[in-house]
N, C-alpha and C positions, 0 to 999 in steps of 0.2 A: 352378685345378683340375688334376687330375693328366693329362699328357697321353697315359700309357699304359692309360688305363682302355677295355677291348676293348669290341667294337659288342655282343660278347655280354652283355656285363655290360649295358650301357644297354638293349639292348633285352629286359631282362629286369624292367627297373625301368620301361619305357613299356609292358610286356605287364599289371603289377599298380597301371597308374593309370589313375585316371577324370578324366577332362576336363569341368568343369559352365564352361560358357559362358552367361554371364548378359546377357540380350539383352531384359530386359522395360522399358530406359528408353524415358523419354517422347521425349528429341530435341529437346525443346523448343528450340534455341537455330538446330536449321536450320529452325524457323517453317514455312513450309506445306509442306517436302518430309514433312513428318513428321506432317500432318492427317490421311494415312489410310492410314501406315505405319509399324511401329517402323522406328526408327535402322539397326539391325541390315538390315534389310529394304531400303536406301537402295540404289540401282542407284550402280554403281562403276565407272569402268576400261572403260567401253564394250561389258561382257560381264556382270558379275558384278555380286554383291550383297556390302553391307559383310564381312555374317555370312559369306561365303566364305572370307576369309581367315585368322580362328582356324580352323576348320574345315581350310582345307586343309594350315596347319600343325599339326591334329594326325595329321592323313593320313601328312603327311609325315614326322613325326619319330616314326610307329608305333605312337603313339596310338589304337587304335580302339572305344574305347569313350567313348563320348561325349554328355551330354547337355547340351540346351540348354532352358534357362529364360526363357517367355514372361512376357508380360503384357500390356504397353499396343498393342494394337489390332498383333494379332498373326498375322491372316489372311496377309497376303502372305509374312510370315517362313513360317508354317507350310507355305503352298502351296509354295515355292521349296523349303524342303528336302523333302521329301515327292516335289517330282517331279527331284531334281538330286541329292542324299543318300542314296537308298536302294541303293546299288553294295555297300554293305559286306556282310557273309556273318552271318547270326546262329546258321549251322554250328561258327563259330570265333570264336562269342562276340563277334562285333564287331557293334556300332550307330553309329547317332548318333538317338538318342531325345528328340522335343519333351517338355519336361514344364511345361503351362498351368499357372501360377496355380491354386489347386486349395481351398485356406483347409484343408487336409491338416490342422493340427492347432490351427488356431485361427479366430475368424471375419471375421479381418481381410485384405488382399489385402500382396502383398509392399513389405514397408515400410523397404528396403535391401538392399544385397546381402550381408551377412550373413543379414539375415532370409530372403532368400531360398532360401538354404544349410540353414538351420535349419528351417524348414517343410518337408525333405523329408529331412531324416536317415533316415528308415525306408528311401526309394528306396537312397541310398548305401550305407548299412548292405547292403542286400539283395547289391547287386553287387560286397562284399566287397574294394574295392580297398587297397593297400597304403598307396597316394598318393593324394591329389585335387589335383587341378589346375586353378584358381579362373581363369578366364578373362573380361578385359572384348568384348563379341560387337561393339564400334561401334570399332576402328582398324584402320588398315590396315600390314601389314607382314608380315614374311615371317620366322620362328623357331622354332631345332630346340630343342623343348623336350627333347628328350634329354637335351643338354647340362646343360641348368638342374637335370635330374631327378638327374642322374650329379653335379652341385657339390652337389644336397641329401644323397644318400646319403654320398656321399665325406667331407664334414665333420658329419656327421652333427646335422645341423639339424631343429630340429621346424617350421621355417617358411622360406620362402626368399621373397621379394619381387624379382619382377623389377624391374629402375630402368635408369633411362637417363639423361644429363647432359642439362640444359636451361638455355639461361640465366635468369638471376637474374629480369629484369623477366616473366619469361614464369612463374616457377615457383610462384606466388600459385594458379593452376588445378591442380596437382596436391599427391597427398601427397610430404610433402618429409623425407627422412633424413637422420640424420647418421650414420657408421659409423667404427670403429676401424682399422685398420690389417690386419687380419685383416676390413676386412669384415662385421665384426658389425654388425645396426645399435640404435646408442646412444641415439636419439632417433626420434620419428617423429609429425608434425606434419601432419594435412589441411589443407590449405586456406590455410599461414598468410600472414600481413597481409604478417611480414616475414622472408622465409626466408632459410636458413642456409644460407650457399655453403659449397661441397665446399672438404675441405684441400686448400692451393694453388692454389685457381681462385676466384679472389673473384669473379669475373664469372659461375660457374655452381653449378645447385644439382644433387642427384643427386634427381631424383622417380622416385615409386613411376609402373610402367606400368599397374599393373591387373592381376599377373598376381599369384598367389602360388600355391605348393608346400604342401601339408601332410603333414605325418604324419598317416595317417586316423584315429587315438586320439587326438592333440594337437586334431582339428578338432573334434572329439567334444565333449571337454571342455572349450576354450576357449566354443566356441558355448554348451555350455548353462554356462558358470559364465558368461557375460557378460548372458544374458536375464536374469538375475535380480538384475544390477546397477540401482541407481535411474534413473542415466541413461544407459541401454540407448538408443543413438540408428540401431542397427540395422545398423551399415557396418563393413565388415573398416576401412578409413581412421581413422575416428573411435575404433573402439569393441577390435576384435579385436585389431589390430595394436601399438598403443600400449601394451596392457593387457598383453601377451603380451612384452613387452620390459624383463628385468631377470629375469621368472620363467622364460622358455623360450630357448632358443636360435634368436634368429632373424637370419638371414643376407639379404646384398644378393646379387643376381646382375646385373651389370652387362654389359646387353644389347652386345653387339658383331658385327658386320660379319665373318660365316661365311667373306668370303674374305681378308679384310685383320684380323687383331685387333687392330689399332690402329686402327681406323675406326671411330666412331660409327656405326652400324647406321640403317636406314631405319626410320623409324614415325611416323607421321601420326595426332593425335587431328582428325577430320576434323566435327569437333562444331560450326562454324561453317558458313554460308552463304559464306565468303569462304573459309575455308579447305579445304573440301571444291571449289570451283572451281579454287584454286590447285594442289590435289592430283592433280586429274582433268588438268588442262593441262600438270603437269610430266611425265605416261606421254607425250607426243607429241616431248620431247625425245630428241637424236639418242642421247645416254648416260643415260636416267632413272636416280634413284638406285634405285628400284624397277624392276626388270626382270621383265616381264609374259611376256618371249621365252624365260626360262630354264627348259630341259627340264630340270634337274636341280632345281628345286623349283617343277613347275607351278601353279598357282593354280585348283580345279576346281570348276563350276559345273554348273548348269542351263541348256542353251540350247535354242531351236526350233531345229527345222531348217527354213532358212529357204535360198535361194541364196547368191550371192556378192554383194557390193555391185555395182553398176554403174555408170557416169557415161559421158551420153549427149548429145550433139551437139556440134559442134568448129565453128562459126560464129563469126567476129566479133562478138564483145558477146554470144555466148550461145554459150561456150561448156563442158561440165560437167566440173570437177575438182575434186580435194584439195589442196593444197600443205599440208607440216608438219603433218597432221591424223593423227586415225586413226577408221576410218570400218569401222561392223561389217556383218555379213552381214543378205539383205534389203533395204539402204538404197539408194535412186535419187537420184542426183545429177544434173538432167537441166537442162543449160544455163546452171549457176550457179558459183558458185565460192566453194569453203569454205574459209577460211585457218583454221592452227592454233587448230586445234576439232578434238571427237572428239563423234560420232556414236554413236550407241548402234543397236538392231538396228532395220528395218525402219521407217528415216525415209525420209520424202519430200520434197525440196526440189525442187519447179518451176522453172520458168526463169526467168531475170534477175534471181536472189536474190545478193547475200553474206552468207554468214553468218561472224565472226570472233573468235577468242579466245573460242568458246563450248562449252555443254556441253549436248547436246540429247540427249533422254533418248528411249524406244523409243517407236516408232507417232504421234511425231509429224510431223503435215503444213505444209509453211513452205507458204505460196501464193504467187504470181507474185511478182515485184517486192517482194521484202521484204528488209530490210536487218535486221540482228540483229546486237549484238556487245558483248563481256562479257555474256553471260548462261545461264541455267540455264533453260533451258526444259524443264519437267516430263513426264512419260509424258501420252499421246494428247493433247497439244494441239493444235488445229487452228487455226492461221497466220493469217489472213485475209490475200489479196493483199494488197499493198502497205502491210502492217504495217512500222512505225519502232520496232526496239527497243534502247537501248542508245545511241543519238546524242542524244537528248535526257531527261535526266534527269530535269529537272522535268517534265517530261508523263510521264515513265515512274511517278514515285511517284505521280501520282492514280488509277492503273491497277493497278500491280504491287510486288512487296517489293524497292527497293534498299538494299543496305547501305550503309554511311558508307564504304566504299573503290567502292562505285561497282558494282555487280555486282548486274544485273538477274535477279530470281528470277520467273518466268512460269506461273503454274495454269492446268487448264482452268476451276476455278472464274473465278478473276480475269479471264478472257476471256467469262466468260458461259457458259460450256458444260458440258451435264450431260456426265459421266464415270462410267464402270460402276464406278471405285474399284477393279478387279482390276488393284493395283499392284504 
């Protein structure tokens, strides 16, 4: 990309795009965090929700128009932006607008994210944008879509897919490209068995992130010439993308590292129970690749106002700290000690607890003497004293969800406890 192209230019092409963030998957795969939550809606990073982070990158890169697409049990997504979202000015045409599931122009519920695109062409149509800017609502990371908007303008593409290098055994979960030398891309494969490593890197493949650029007329007309194909199976992946390569100009943007561009850039598909823990435990490291500290691209949310954490008695065998953790506002740490673990807002751990390498989500209560480690304990659990979680495995699966790496997942259901479900 060219690197004299001025902020005015970019932020003339982020003024005439619309940002649809598609947030109505089911989650299926993080199992009970997602019983009475979308994906999107999953508590993150000890403050925040998944769905923050496209959000605050579109904040940031000047984006402000902005809708998001619900669906599967979509209350907490809707409550959190509603009371954390509303900052923007609709003086100067800026939102960030839910738009539910609706059967708008047919009587079926969204059956892909294409189709989900396409059940609201009248909404996009209305708000007249230049761009649309297809966003997945469930990863986490940090990107100026500016950039991406200013390489679609610049080589004048009717499609741009963002991608990122992955290696080989891992790249069977995403869509996977092949591109020319120029960046085009020449192939484009969902899902496959056995994918194509990038030239020169047999060890890696370049997958699609989920994000993609359109020309608002190319989006138009791809959409509806592809519903009236036989096997119309509903997904930019499968359907839009593939179809659209040979007939349209569609370009890779190969996501990279804002302050090094030789550095693979930070993004987390956080779609596992094992891997959404491992994601939440690397922010408590001394250098995370993800920096949550950075005033120059903050991450903004919805929070209480709640106090400051506290940690309370310094006795022998009872006394209350952190080490390596990070521990949010509200939470009482009173005579226990929490090792690299992050806390989310207004927990309570009693005295003569440890809790270790865990990830304890808001308003829940540990009771006296309890030990807890590798695990995800979910919103308002309530502890019972001298509960064992995480030291013994086999007693842990006749109780609770462990994965096959070992990572205790904890309900209030699976404890027995009714829960109001305002998650």
């Amino acid at each position: 990309m060219n690197s004299n192209i001025s902020g005015r230019f970019v932020s003339r092409l982020t003024r005439d795009t619309l940002a649809l963030i598609l947030a109505g998957g089911k989650g299926s795969r993080l199992h009970d965090l997602t019983t009475w939550r979308a994906k999107p809606a999953v508590p993150f990073g000890g403050k925040y929700r998944i769905i923050d982070f496209p959000l605050s990158n579109c904040v940031n890169s000047g984006i402000r128009r902005v809708g998001i697409m619900t669906q599967y049990k979509a209350h907490s997504l809707i409550r959190h932006v509603q009371q954390g979202w509303g900052f923007l000015s609709g003086n100067f045409g800026e939102f960030v607008e839910l738009i539910p599931a609706q059967q708008r122009t047919q009587s079926s519920w969204y059956q892909g994210t294409a189709d989900a695109i396409l059940q609201n062409l009248d909404i996009i149509r209305r708000h007249r944008p230049a761009y649309v800017l297809i966003l997945a609502g469930d990863h986490i990371y940090k990107m100026d879509y500016g950039s991406m908007l200013a390489a679609h303008a610049e080589r004048g593409a009717d499609i741009t897919v963002g991608c990122i290098d992955v290696g080989l055994e891992e790249a069977s979960a995403f869509g996977v490209m092949a591109v020319d030398e120029a960046m085009n891309i020449v192939e484009f494969e969902e899902k496959p068995k056995n994918p194509r490593a990038m030239p020169g890197r047999s060890d890696r493949a370049l997958a699609s992130m989920g994000i993609y650029v359109f020309s608002t007329e190319v989006l138009y007309q791809e959409l509806t010439r592809e519903v009236h194909a036989t096997n119309f199976s509903h997904d930019f992946g499968r359907d839009i993308i593939p179809a659209a390569i040979g007939q349209r100009k569609v370009c890779a943007f190969p996501f990279r590292n804002t302050q090094d561009e030789g550095q693979r850039a930070y993004w987390r598909d956080v779609g596992t129970i094992d891997a959404f823990w491992e994601a939440n435990l690397e922010l408590i490291g001394i250098s995370p690749e993800l920096n949550l500290y950075d005033n120059d691209w903050p991450i903004w949310t919805y929070q209480k106002q709640v106090p400051p954490a506290k940690f309370v008695f310094d006795d022998d065998g009872r006394r209350g700290m952190a080490v390596d953790s990070m521990v949010s506002g509200g939470s009482i740490v009173s005579g226990s000690i929490v090792r690299h673990s992050l806390l989310f807002t207004q927990v309570r751990v009693h005295s003569y607890c440890e809790i270790e390498d865990s990830v304890v989500f808001p308003d829940v209560d540990v009771g006296r003497s309890s030990k807890i480690r590798r695990a995800i304990i979910d919103r308002g659990c309530q502890i019972p004293a001298g509960t064992t979680i995480g030291h013994n495995l086999e007693d842990d699966r006749r109780r609770f969800h462990v994965t096959d790496n070992g990572i205790v997942l904890v309900t209030a259901e699976m404890l027995g406890q009714e829960f109001t479900h305002v998650v």
